[in-house]
C-alpha positions in Angstrom: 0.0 0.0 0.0 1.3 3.3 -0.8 0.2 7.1 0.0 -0.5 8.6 -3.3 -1.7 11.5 -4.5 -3.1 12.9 -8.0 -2.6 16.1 -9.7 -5.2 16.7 -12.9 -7.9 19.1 -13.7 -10.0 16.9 -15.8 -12.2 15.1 -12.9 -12.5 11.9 -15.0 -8.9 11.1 -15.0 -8.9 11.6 -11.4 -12.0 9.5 -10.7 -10.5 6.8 -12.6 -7.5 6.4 -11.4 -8.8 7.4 -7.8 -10.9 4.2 -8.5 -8.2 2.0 -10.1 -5.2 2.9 -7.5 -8.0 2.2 -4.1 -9.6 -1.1 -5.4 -7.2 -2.9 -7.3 -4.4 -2.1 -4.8 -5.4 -0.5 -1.7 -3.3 2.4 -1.7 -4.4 5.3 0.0 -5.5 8.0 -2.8 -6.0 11.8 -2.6 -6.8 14.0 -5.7 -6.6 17.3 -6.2 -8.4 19.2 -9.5 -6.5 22.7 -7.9 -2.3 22.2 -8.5 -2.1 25.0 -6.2 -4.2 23.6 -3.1 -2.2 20.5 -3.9 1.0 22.4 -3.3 -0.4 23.5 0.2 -2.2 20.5 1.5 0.0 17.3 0.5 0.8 15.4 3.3 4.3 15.1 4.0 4.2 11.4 4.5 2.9 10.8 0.7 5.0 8.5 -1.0 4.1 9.1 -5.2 2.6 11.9 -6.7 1.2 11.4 -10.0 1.1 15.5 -12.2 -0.5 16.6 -15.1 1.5 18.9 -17.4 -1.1 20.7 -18.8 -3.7 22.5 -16.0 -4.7 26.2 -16.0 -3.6 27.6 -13.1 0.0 26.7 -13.3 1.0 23.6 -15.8 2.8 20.9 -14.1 6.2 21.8 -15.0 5.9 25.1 -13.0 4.5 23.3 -10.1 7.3 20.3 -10.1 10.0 22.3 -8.7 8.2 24.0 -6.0 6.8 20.7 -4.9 10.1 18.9 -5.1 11.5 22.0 -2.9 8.8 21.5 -0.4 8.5 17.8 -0.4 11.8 16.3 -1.4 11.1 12.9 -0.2 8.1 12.7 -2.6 8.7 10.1 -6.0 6.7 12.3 -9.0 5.2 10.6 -12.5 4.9 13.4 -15.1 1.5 12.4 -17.0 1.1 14.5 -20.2 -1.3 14.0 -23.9 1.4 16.3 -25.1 4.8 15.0 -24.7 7.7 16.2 -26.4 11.3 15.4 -25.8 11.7 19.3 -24.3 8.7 19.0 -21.5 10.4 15.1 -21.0 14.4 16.6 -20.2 12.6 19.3 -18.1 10.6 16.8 -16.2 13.5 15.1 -15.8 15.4 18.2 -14.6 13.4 19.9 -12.6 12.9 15.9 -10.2 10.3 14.1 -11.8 11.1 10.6 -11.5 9.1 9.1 -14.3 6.8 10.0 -16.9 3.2 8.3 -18.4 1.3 9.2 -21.7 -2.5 9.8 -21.3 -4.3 8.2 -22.6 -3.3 5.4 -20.5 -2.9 2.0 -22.7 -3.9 0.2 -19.1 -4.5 0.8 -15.8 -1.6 -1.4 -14.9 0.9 0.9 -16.5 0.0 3.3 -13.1 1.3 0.0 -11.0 4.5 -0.4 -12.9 5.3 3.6 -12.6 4.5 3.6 -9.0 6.7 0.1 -8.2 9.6 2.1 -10.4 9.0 4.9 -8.6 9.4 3.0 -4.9 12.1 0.9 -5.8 
């Protein structure tokens, strides 16, 4: 079981994976539609953070630094529609420890990134 928490601002994704991550494996699962509420209430103890690049607000790039600063234990899995090699190296960069495409080919691919992540 691992503390996780999701980053999007379309509600289905985090329904879905909210969903997927709580039944299928029992982890304990918090979303957040708002990356800057996020920012503010994320429990220290959380383990894997999963971000959207793309939100309104801030996009997730902007917001990966400052929650690496404030939460440096925390693993974080880039997820992005629009990936380019640029956004990937900056990911990378700026601490994100992995990166998934959305649309998700499975549900399972979230269990590999977060056993990755972990390991």
């Amino acid at each position: 079981m691992a503390k996780i928490v999701i980053i999007d601002d379309e509600k289905e994704i985090l329904g879905m994976m909210e969903r997927y991550l709580t039944r299928e494996n029992k982890n304990e699962v918090k979303t957040f539609s708002n990356p800057l509420n996020a920012l503010s209430s994320l429990d220290p103890s959380t383990q894997v953070v999963f971000l959207d690049v793309m939100m309104p607000e801030i996009n997730g790039l902007e917001l990966l630094p400052k929650l690496v600063e404030k939460y440096p234990k925390v693993k974080v899995i880039m997820m992005t529609a629009y990936s380019t090699l640029d956004k990937v190296l900056v990911a990378h960069r700026n601490g994100a420890t992995n990166y998934i495409m959305k649309p998700f080919e499975s549900l399972a691919q979230l269990d590999k990134k977060i056993s990755e992540a972990l390991s």
